[in-house]
N, C-alpha and C positions, 0 to 999 in steps of 0.2 A: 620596967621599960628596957631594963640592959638588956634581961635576960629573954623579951621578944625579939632584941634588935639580933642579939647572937641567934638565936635558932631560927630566925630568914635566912642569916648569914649562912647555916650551915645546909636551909633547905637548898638554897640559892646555889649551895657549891654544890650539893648532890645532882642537883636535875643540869648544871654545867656539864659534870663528869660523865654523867648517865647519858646526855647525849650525844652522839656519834661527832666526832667532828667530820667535813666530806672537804674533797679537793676539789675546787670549783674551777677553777683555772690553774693550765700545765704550761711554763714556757718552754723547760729543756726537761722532759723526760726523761732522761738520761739518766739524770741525779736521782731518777726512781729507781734505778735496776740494782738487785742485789747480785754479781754475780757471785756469791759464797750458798745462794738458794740451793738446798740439793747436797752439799759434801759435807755434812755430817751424815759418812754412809759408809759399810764396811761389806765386807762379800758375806755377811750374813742377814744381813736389812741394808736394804738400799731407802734411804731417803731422798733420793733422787742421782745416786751415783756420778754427780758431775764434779767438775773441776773449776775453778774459776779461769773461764777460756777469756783472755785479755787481746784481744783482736780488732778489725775491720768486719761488717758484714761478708761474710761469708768469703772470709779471708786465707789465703791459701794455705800463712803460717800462723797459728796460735801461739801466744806464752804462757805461762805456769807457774808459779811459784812453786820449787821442787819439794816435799816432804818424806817421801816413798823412797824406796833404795831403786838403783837404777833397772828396771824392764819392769819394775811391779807395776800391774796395772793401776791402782788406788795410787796416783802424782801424789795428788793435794788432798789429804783427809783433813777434816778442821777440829779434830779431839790432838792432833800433832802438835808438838811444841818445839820442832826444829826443821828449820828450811836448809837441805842439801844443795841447793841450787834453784837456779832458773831455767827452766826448761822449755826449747824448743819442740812445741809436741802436735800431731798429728790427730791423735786419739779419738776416735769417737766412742769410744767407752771402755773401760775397766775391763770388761771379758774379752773386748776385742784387740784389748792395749794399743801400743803405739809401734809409730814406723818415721826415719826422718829427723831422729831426737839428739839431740846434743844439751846441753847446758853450758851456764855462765855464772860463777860463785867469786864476790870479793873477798877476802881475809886480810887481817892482819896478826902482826905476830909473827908468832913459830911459823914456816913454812909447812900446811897441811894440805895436802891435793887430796888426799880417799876423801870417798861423799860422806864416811863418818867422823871422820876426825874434823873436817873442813865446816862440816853442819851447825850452825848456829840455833841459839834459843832465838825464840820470838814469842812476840804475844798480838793477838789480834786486834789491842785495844791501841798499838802502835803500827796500825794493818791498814792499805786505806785500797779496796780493789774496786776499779769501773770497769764496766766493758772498754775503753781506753787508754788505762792509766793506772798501773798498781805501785802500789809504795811501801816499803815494808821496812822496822828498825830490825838489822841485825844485830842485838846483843854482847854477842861475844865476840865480836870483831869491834863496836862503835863503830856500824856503819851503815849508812840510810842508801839503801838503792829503790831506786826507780826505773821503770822502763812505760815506752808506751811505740805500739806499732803503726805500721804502716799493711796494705796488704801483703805482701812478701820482704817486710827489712820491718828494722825494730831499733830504737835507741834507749840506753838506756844511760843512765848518770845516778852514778856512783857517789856519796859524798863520804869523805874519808877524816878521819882525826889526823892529826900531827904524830908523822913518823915516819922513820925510812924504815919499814917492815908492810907494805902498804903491797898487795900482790893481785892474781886477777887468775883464776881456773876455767882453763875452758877443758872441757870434759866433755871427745866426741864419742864416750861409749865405747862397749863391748861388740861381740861380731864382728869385727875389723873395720878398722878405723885409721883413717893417714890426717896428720896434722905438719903446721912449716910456720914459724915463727920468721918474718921480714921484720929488724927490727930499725930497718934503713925507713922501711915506710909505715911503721909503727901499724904495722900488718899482719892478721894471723892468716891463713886459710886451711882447709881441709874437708875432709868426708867423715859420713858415717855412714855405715849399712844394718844400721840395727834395727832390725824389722819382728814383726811377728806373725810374717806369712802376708803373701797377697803379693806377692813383690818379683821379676822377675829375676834370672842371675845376676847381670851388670848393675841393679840399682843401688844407686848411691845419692844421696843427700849432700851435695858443695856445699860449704858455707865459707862465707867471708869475715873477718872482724877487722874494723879501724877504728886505733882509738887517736884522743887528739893530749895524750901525753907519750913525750918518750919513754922507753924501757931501761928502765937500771938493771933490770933483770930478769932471763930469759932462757927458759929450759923447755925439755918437754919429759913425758913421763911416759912408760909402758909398763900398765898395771898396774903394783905398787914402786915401782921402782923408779924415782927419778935419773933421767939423762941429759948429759952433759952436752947435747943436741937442737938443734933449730929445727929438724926435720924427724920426723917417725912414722911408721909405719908398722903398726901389728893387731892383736885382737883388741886390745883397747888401750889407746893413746890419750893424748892431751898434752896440755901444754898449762905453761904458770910463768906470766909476765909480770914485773912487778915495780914500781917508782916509790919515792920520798915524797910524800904529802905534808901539808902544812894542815891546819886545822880546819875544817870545814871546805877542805878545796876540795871541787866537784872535775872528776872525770868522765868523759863520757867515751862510750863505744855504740859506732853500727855496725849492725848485722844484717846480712843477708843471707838469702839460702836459695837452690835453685836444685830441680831433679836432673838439670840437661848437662847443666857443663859448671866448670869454676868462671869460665868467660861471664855464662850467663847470670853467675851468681853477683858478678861486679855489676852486669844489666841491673838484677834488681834493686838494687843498693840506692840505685838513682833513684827511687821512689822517695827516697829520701829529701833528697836535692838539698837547696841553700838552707833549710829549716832548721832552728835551733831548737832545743828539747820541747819550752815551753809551746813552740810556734805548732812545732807537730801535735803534741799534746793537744790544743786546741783544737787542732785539723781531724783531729781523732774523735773528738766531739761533737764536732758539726756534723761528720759523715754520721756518728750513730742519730744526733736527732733528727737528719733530714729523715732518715725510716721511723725511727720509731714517733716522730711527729704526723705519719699517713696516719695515723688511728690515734685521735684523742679522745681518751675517757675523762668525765665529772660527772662528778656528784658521787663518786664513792667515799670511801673511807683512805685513809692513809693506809692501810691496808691492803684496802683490794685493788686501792691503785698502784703500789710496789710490788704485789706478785702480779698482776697483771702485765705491769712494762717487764719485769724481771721474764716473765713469760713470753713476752715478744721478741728479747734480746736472745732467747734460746732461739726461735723459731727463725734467725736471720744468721745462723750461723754453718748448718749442716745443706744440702751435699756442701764442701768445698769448693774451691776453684781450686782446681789441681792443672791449668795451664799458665802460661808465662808469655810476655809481650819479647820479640828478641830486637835485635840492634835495628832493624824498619821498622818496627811496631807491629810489625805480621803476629797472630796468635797461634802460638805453636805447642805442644807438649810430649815429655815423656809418657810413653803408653807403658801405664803398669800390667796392660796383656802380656805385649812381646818385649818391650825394651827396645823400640825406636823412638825416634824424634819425629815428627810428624806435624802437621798443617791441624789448627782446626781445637774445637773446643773439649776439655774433661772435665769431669766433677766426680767428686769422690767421698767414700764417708758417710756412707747410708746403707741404711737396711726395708728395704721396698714394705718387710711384712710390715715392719713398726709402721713406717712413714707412708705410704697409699693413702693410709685414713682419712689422715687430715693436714696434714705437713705438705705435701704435696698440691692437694686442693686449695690450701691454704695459696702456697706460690701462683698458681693460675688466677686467684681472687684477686690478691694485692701487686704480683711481678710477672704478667703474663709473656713479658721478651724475658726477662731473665728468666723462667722455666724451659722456652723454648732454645734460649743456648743448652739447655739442659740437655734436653731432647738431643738436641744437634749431638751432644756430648755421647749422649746411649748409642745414637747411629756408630759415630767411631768405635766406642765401646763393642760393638756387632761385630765392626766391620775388622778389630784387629781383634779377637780373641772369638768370633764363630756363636758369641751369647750375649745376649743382655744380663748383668750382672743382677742376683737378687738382694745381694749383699757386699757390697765394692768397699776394699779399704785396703791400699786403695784398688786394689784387680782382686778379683774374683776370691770369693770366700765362702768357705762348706760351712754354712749357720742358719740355721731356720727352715721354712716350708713356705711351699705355695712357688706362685708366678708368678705376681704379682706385678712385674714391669709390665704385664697388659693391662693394669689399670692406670697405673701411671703413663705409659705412651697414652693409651686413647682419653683418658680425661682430657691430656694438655691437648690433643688434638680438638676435641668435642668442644674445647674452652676459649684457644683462640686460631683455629682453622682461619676464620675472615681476618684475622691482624695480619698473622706472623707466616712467611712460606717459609717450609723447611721440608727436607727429605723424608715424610713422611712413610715413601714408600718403601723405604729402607727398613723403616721401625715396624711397618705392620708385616714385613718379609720376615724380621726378627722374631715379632712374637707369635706369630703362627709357627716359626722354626722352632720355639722355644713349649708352644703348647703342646707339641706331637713326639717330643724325643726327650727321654733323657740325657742330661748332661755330662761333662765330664766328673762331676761330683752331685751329692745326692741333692743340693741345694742350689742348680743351678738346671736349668729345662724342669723337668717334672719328673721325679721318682716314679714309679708305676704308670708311665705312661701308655703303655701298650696295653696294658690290664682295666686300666681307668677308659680307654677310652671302647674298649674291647664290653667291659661288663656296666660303665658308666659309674663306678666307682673305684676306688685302691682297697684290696682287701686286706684286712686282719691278719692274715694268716700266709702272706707270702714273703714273709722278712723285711718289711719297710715301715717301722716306724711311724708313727705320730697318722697313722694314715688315714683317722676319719677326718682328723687336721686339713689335709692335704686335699682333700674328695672337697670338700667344702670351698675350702678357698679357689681348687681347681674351677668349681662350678661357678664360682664369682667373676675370677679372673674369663672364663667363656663367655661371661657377660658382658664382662669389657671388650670383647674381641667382635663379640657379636656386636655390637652399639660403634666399635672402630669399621669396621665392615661395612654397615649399611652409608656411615660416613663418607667411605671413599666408594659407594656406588660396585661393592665387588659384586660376583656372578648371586644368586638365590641362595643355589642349592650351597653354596660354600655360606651364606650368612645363615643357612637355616642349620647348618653343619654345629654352629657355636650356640645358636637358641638351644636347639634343642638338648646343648650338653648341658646349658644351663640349668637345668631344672633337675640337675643330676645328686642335687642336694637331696632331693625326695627319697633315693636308694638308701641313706642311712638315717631316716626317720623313724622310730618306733615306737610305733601308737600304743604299745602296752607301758610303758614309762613316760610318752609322751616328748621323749628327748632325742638327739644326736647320738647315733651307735655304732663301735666300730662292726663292720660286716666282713665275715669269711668270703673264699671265694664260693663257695656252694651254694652262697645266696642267703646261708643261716647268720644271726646275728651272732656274733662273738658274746661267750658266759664263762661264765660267770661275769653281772655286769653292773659295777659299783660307779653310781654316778658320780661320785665325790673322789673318782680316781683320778689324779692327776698325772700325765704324760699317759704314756702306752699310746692310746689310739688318737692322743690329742695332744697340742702342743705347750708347754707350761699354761696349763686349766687343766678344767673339766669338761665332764659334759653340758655343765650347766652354764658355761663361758660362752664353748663353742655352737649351741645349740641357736645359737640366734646371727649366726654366720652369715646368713643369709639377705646378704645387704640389699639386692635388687629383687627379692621376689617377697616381703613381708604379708603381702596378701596370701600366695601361698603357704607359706609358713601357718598363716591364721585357720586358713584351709586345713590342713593338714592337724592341725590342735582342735579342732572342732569349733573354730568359728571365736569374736572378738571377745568374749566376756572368761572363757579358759583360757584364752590367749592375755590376758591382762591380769588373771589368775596366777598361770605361770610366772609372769612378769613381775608381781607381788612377793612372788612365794623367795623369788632370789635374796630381797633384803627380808624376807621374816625368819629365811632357813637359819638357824646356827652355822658357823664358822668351821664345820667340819670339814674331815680333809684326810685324802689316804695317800700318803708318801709312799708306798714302795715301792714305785718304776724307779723313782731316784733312788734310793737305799737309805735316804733321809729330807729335810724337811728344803727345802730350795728356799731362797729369800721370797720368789712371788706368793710361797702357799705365807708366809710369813706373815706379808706387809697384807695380804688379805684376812687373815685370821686376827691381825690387833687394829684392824679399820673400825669393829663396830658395827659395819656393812651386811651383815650375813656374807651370802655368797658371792656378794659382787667386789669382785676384784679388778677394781678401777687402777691399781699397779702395773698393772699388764693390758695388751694391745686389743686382746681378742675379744672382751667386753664391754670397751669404754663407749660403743654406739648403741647399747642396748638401752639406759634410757630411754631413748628420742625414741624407741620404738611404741612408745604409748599413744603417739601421733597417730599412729596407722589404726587405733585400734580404739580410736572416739577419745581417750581421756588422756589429752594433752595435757590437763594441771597434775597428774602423776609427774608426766617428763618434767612440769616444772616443778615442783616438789621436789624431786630428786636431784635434778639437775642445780638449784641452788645448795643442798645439802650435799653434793659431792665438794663444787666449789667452799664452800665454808669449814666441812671439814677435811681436806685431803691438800687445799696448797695452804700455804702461806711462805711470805717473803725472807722464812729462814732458812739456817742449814740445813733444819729437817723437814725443807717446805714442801718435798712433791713424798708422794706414799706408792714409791716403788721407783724403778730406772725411767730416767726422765728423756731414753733412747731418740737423739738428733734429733729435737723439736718436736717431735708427734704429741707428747702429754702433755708439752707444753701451747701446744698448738690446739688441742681441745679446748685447754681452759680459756683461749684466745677468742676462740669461736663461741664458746657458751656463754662468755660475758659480754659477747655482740647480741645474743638471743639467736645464732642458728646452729647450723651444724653440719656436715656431708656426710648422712651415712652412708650416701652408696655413689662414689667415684664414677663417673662415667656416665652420670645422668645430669639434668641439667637444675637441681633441685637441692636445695638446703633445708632441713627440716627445723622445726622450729622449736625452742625453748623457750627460756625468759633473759630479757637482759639485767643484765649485773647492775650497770651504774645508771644514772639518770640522763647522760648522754653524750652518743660516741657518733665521732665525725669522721668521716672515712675517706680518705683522698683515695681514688683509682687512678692508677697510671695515664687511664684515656681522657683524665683532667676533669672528668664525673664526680661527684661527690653522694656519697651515702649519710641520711642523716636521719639517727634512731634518737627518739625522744622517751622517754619513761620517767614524766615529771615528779610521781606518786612514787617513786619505786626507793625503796631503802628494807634493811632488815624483816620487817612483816610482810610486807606488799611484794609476792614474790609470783601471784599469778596476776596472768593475763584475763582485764574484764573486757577489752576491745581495744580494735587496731585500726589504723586507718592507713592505706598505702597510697601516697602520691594523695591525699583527699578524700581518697575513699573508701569505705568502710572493707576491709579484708578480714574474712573467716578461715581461709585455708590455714594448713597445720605446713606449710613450707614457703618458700621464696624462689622466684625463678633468677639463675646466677644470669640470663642473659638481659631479664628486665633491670636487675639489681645496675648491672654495664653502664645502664642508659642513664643512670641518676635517681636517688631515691629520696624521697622524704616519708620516715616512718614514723608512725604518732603511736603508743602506747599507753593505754590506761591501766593501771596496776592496782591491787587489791589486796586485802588480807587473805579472802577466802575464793575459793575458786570459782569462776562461771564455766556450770556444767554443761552450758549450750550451746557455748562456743567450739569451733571445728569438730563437731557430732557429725557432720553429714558425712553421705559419700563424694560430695563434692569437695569437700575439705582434706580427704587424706591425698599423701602423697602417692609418686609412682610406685607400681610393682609392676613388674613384667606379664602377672599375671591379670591385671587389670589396663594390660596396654590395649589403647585402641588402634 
């Protein structure tokens, strides 16, 4: 009998452990998010290349826990075992590093101000980071510092052991730098101008510090050399304040920082107000669950609902808010075009190629006035630097291809024209400006513009780079101009101007490989021509990346492959192909050929931007349970809620902003239409607050680990076939009913009424 009773006992625990546990009810979401998701990452694999950004939704100033020597792009790696600092940082990534930075480092002891001597052990099992609140033991000091922000100011408290050797480093950097210790008002303030480009001459970063103990002691530093000084000015200063602590006595400092002035940097400081650490603390939390409570998921796993919020808290953080409220509350900001002060809204901290996809889409779904400040922001951007930026950080940057600010203006346009009025007319003067002319660098207007628009392609062979990349996206980006155009009612022949370049994708099609190729200008295809070549005529991929480029015209594409069944052929062959890969445009192997070569994936390289919608293209093409098949098999295996949770650069929300969308069940492949294509959803069911006080409500009662296609849907009550969703029906309010399955129903959106838009099936 014993020995029945024990082996229930042990059935009993396997089929506990064996099955999933699910999160049925969220109150503060918050407590889901990992921001350490992503930094276990080095510039030769990126697992998501982030930092742990300690902030306000889309906050103007981030913090850091400092680990990297100062301008290295990699702040915070989590294989580190010594924190140099706190650091004020700007960064939207590692290749693009930072601009605006300073730090704040306690010690005790010997008096040590360099970031190596000063840098302390840590361990991350005495590490505690939220998106509002990081706390960290410094070891070799015995000393627990905290900080938590505001949108532009930050407190932080310090808690000190017993000793009069108890000091404080503030460290404004290299690139010159002015600091001034007030120790009447137990006040630091100073500049920094350490930038890495994007910045005009006069910019400078004010920042203010006050703490609320007096100074026993107070110097400042120039480089390595302490001075006997309250005031400094040279390539890199700092200062070291310092008092007699009792045991456990908590210090605290606020910080501010401003682009405009020191005046304005005491403006921001107010953000602060009467709040004590715990008080802001708090406030710091409510602010992130009011957003990340618009979108509740259950019925997942612990799992998928921690990289899922960890994935939302990325997606509320990029562009920035790069303006400031001044002493009226008027909204004013430094233009990092020219280097005025000016009326009116900025944002900064994006890259159009990465973020158009779905980052952007994303904002118009859930923040339709906040995208529109956006906009308003691009106009100024035009109207003081002559461009739409394709890559702003925070003014104008030579990085990547395409033009993408025409999909970005005209989506938000196409998405909430009836809400929101803004100077639209400005934005479409911009990006017609921007579709016709080369810029002042190669990444900004369009490289080959005269030739592209001359032969309706960028050839091979006239010195520019990545240019079957460019011809593509260019063709895109005419899509969006054409679909903004017919919007505001312009003349015919100027909308028919951008259709017709639209279809300019067709010029590097080649029906003897079947793929995207780069083309001479003589009209011959470029040969020698290895499809598994990475760069040359395309932009970190291939051909087999960029070959499906083509977000607005999937019919044609089908067209052009010989019709749905090679078209889905192709589509197949990317995850049966091998991992193969020819490095020689770089001279070696890049982190993207990397993180695609140890996915498992074959070819498809979900690391990077230029493939992550090819999926959903199984929609167009009858066999939507492929999209869902793969599309749960990316999510499963490519995030999860740790350091090494995204498989490749997790670039300002965008790949974190797919996983967002594919766990809802849709998707944007093609910006500037009015349609989501469809997936499956993740969790068993997501509640969607829209700004317009609407609610979205997706049910998938059956849905867990097996059950991952679609056997029917019902929208609003009624039975729904189509393979997409319309974003302007979704507005009105939804109730979505999903029936889920092991195996796939092959009957489901087969028709032609079921696929989505292409241009080439516009009526």
């Amino acid at each position: 009998m014993k020995h029945a009773l024990f082996a229930l006992l042990i059935l009993f625990c396997w089929i506990s452990h064996s099955q999933e546990a699910l999160v049925n009810q969220i109150n503060s979401p918050v407590d889901y998010v990992n921001p350490l998701m992503g930094t276990d990452s080095k510039p030769s694999l990126s697992n998501g290349n982030t930092y742990p950004v300690i902030a306000l939704p889309w906050g103007m100033n981030f913090w850091t826990p400092q680990t990297g020597p100062m301008g290295h792009g990699w702040a915070y790696t989590y294989d580190a075992d010594k924190i140099r600092g706190f650091k004020q940082t700007h960064q939207p990534s590692p290749w693009m590093n930072d601009y605006g930075q300073f730090s704040i480092m306690p010690i005790t002891g010997s008096l040590r101000f360099t970031e190596n001597e000063r840098a302390s052990w840590f361990s991350h099992k005495a590490e505690k980071a939220t998106p509002y609140y990081y706390q960290v033991y410094l070891a070799d000091h015995d000393v627990t510092t905290e900080f938590t922000p505001t949108e532009r100011a930050v407190m932080f408290r310090f808690t000190f052991p017993k000793t009069d050797s108890s000091f404080v480093v503030i460290d404004a950097f290299d690139k010159g730098s002015y600091i001034k210790i007030d120790p009447d008002h137990k006040r630091i303030t100073g500049y920094t101008t350490k930038n890495s480009g994007g910045v005009p001459e006069n910019f400078k970063n004010y920042f203010v510090i006050e703490f609320d103990k007096p100074f026993t002691f107070n110097q400042t530093f120039s480089g390595e050399t302490l001075m006997n000084s309250l005031e400094n000015t040279d390539d890199h200063v700092g200062a070291v304040i310092g008092f007699k602590t009792e045991k456990g006595e908590q210090v605290h400092a606020k910080i501010a920082s401003s682009f405009i002035s020191k005046e304005q940097a005491f403006q921001n400081l107010k953000e602060i107000g009467p709040n004590n650490f715990d008080t802001l603390k708090e406030k710091g939390k409510t602010s992130w669950n009011k957003e990340l409570n618009r979108i509740k998921v259950t019925g997942g796993t612990v799992e998928q609902t921690r990289t899922f919020y960890s994935c939302l808290y990325r997606t509320l953080l990029f562009p920035r808010k790069f303006y400031e409220m001044d002493a009226t509350g008027n909204i004013v900001h430094y233009s990092p075009y020219n280097g005025e002060i000016l009326p009116g809204y900025m944002f900064t901290d994006t890259g159009f190629w990465d973020t158009f996809r779905s980052l952007f889409p994303f904002l118009n779904f859930m923040y339709p006035q906040l995208n529109v400040h956006m906009q308003e922001g691009l106009a100024n951007a035009y109207k003081e630097s002559g461009w739409l930026p394709e890559w702003a950080s925070p003014g104008l940057r030579n990085i990547m291809v395409g033009n993408n600010s025409a999909s970005v203006v005209a989506d938000a346009y196409l998405k909430n024209k009836e809400q929101f009025p803004y100077d639209i007319e400005t934005l479409y003067e911009a990006v017609i400006h921007g579709a016709n002319n080369e810029g002042p660098m190669e990444a900004v207007g369009r490289a080959g513009a005269e030739a592209y628009k001359s032969l309706g392609y960028v050839p091979y062979d006239i010195g520019i780079n990545e240019n079957a990349a460019r011809t593509l996206e260019y063709a895109y980006d005419d899509f969006a101009i054409y679909q903004l155009a017919k919007a505001l009612n312009k003349p015919k022949e100027e909308i028919e101007v951008y259709k017709k370049r639209s279809l300019n994708y067709k010029n590097l099609y080649d029906p003897k490989t079947g793929l995207m190729r780069g083309k001479n200008k003589n009209g011959q295809f470029m040969a020698p021509f290895n499809p598994f070549k990475w760069g040359d005529a395309f932009t970190e991929g291939n051909s087999w990346h960029y070959t499906w480029s083509v977000f607005h015209d999937i019919e044609g594409l089908i067209g052009l492959m010989g019709g749905k069944e090679k078209f889905v052929q192709k589509l197949d062959s990317v995850f049966t192909m091998k991992p193969i890969f020819d490095d020689s445009y770089y001279g070696g192997t890049i982190h993207e050929i990397r993180e695609m070569q140890i996915a498992n994936m074959g070819q498809y390289a979900h690391g990077n931007q230029p493939i992550q919608h090819m999926i959903y293209l199984y929609n167009y093409a009858g066999t939507p349970w492929k999209a869902q098949y793969w599309i749960r098999e990316t999510m499963n295996r490519l995030y999860l809620p740790t350091p090494d949770g995204y498989c490749g650069d997790e670039d300002n929300g965008q790949t974190s902003a797919w996983y967002v969308f594919s766990s809802l069940g849709f998707y944007p492949v093609c910006p500037a239409t009015d349609q989501y294509i469809l997936g499956a959803p993740l969790f068993k069911k997501a509640e969607i607050s829209l700004e317009n006080g609407n609610t979205i409500t997706i049910e998938a009662k059956e849905n867990n680990s097996a059950n991952r296609y679609i056997q029917s849907m019902t929208f609003n009550g009624k039975p729904y076939t189509k393979n997409w969703l319309s974003h302007s029906e979704l507005m009105k309010a939804a109730t979505i009913e999903i029936k889920m399955g092991p195996q796939p129903n092959k009957e489901r959106g087969t028709t032609p009424n079921d696929v989505p838009y292409s241009l080439s099936n516009q009526k």
